[in-house]
C-alpha positions as CSV (number, residue, x, y, z in Angstrom):
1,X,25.7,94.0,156.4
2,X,26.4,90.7,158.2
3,X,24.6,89.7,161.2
4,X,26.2,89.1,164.8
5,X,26.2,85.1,163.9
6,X,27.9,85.6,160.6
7,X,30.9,86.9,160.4
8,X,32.4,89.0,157.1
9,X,33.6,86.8,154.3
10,X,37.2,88.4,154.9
11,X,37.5,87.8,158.6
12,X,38.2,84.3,158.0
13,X,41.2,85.0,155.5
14,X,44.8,85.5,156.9
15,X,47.1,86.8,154.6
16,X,50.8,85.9,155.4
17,X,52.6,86.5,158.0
18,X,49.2,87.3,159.8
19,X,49.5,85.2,162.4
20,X,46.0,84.5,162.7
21,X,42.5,85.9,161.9
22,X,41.6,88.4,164.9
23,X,40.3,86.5,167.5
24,X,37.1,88.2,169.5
25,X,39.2,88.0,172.6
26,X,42.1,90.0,170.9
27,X,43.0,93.4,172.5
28,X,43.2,96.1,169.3
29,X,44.9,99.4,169.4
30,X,44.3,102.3,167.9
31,X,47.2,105.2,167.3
32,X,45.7,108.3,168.0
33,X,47.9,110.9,165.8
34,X,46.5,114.3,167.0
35,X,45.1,115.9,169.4
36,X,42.1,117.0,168.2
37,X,41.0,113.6,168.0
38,X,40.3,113.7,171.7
39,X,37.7,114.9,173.8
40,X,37.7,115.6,177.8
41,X,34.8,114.6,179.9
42,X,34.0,116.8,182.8
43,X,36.4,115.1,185.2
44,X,39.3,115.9,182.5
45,X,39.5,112.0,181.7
46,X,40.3,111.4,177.8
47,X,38.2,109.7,175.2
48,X,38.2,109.2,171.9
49,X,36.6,111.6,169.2
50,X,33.9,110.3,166.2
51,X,37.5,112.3,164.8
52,X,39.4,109.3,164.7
53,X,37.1,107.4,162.4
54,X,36.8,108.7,159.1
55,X,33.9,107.5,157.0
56,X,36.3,107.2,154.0
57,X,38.2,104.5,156.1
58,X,35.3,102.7,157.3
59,X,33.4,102.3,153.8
60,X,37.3,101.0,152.8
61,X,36.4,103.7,149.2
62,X,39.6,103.1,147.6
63,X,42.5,106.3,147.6
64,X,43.9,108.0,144.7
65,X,46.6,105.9,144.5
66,X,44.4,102.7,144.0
67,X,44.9,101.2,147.5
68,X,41.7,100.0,149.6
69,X,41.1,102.7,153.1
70,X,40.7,101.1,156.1
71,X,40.7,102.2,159.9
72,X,44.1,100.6,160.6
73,X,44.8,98.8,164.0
74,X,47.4,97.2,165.7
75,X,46.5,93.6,167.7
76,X,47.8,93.9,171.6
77,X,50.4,91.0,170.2
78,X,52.2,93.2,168.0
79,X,55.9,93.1,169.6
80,X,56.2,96.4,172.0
81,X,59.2,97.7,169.8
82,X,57.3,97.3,166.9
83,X,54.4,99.3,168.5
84,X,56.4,101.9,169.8
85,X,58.4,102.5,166.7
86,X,54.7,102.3,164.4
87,X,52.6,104.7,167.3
88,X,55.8,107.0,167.4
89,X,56.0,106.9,163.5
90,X,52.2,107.7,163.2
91,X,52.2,110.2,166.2
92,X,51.5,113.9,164.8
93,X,52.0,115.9,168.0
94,X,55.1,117.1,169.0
95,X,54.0,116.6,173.0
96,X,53.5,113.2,172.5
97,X,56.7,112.6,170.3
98,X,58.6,110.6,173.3
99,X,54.9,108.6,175.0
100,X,52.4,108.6,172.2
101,X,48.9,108.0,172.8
102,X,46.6,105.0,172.2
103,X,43.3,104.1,172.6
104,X,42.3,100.1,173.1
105,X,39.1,98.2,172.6
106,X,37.9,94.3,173.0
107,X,37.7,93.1,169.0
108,X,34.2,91.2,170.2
109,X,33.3,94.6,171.4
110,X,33.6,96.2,168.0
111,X,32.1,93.0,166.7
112,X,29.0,93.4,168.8
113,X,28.1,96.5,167.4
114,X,24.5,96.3,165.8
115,X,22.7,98.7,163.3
116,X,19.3,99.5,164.1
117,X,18.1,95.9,162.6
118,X,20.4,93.9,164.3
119,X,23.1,93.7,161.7
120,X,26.6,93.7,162.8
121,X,28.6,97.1,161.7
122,X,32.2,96.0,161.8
123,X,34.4,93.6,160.5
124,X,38.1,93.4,161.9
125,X,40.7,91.9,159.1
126,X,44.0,90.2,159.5
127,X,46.0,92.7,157.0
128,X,49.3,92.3,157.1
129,X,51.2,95.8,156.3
130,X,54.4,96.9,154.4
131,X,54.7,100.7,154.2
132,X,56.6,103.6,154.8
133,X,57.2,102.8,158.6
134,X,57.7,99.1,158.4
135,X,56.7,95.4,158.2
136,X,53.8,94.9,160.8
137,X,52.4,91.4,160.1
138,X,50.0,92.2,163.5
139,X,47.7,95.2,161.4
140,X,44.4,94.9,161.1
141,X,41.8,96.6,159.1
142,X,38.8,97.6,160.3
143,X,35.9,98.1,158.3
144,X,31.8,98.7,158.0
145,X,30.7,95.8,157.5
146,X,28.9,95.5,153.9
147,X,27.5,96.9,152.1
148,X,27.8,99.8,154.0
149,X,25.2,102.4,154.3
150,X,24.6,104.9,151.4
151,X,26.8,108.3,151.9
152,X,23.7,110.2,152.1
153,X,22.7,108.4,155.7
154,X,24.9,110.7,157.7
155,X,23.1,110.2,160.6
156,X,23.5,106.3,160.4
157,X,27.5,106.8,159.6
158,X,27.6,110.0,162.7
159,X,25.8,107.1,165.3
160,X,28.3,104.6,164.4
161,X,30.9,106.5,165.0
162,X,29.9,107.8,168.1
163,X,29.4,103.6,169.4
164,X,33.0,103.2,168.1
165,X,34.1,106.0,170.8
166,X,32.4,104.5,173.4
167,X,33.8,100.4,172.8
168,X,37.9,102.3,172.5
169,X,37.2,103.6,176.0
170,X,40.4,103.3,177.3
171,X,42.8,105.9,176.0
172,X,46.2,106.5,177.5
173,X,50.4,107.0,176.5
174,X,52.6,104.2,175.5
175,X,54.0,104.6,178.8
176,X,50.6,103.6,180.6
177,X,50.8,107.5,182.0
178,X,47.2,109.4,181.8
179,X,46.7,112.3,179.3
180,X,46.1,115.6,179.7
């Protein structure tokens, strides 16, 4: 793993058309594609479930079809068209078909997150995307930062996940409308 003063060797790469490496004052976005990766505090306010971050995604193992997993993001720059048409595309709830959901976090938020020795966890990548939905030359990928913890610390994976729901802590529709 890196520490908070060095960042991850791929950070400083930007692929084209990535803008520009992912700046810690960037705004990311997450789609959040079902609803069971929510919880509900007490009060009925949404938050985002350890759910939404699969450990596959944050080692980046590579899929059956050879391409490297990621946690995929969305900067706060993408075009709103283009991150309506992507969250909409993404969106697995028929509810939410018309306002899909999103949850937001600060990229030096996510950056500042520490193992227990002081080593930084995650690494957010320009990563420029082509697939199925579209062109989106504002992705990112987010990653654990390497090399990640062995598969058989599942206590150390469960912990990080768990400090990624609390840095996404707003969650709310497209629209800006509250969930429920």
């Amino acid at each position: 793993m890196t520490d908070e003063c060095n960042p991850c060797p791929c950070e400083g790469s930007v692929p084209c058309p990535a803008p520009h490496r992912v700046l810690d004052e960037e705004i990311v976005i997450r789609a959040i594609i079902r609803k069971n990766w929510l919880v509900f505090d007490e009060d009925g306010n949404p938050q985002i479930s350890t759910v939404a971050f699969s450990k596959d995604d944050l080692a980046a193992k590579i899929d059956k079809d050879g391409g490297k997993r990621s946690v995929s993001l969305m900067r706060s720059a993408t075009p709103k068209p283009e991150l309506a048409h992507r969250l909409k595309q993404l969106n697995k709830e028929v509810k939410w078909s018309d306002d899909p959901v999103r949850a937001i976090a600060e990229a030096i938020s996510l950056r500042r997150i520490l193992d227990n020795k002081g080593r930084r966890e995650i690494c957010l990548n320009a990563d420029p995307v082509s697939d199925y939905i579209g062109d989106c030359s504002t992705h990112v990928s987010m990653v654990r930062a390497c090399p990640p913890p062995d598969d058989k610390q599942k206590l150390d994976w469960q912990i990080l996940r768990q400090k990624l729901c609390c840095v996404f802590n707003s969650v709310e529709h497209l629209s800006g409308q509250k969930v429920g």
